[in-house]
C-alpha positions as CSV (number, residue, x, y, z in Angstrom):
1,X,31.7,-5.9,3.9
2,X,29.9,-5.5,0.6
3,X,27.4,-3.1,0.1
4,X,23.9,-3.8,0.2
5,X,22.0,-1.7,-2.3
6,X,18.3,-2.3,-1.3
7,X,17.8,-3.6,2.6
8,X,14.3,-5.3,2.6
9,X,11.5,-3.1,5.2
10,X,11.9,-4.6,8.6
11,X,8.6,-6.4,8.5
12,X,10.1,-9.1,6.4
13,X,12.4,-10.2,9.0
14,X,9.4,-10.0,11.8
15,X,8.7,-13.8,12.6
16,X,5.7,-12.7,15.1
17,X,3.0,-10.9,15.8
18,X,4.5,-9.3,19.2
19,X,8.0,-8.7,17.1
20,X,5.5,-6.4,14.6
21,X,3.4,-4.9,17.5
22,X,6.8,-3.9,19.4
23,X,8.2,-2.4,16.3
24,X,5.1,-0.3,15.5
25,X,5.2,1.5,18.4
26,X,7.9,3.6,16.8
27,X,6.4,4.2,13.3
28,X,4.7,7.7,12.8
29,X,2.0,7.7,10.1
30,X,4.0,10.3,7.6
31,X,6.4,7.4,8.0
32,X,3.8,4.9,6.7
33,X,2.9,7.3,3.5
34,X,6.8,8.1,2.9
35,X,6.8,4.2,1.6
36,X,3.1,3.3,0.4
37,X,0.4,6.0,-1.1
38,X,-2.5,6.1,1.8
39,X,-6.1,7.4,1.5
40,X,-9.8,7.3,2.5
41,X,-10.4,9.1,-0.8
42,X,-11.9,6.9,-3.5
43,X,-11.1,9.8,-6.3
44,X,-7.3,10.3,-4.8
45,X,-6.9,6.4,-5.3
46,X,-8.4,6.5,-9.1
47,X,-6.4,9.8,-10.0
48,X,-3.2,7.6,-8.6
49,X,-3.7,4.4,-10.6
50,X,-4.5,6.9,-13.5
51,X,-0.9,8.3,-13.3
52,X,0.6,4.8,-12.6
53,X,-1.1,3.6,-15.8
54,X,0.2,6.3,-18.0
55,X,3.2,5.5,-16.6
56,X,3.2,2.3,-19.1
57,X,2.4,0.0,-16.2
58,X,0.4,-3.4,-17.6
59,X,-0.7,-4.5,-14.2
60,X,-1.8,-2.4,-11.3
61,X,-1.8,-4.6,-7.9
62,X,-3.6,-3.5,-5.3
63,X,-3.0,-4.3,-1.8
64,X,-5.7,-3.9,1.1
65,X,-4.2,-3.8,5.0
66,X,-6.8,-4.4,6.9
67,X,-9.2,-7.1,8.6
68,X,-12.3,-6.1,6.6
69,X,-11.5,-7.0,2.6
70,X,-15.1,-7.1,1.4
71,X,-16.0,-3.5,1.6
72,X,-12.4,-2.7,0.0
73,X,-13.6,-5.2,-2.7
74,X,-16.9,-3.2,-3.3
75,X,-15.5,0.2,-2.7
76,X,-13.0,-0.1,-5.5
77,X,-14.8,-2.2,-7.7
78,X,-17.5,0.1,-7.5
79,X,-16.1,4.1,-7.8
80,X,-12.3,2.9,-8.4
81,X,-11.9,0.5,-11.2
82,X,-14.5,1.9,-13.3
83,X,-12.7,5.5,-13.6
84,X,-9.5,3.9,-15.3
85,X,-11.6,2.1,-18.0
């Protein structure tokens, strides 16, 4: 068998809602932040993009997980965005 350098995260392969809920029952947060950088801190998420951006990075995407996308909108748009300019 040939060896597969990068295996995609399980979600990817999750075709339903119940699949997803039955394999979260097994993920730990540090498990979460081992993979994606996680924070209620507004200043933690600025001094991050700061050190992606000096990295040489053109584009930043930013990804929200959540039900409520509004007040992630206005949160970063507000005290985020502005600290990188």
């Amino acid at each position: 068998m040939a060896h597969q350098p990068y295996a995609p995260p399980l979600p990817w392969d999750l075709e339903t809602v119940e699949a997803f809920d039955e394999a979260a029952r097994f993920v730990r947060p540090e498990d979460v932040r081992d993979g994606v950088l996680v924070s209620a801190d507004l200043e933690q998420h600025a001094a991050w993009l700061q050190d992606l951006a000096s990295l040489g990075f053109e584009r930043i995407y930013l990804h929200h997980v959540g039900q409520e996308l509004e007040p992630f909108i206005d949160a970063f748009g507000e005290r985020v965005l502005p600290a990188l300019a």
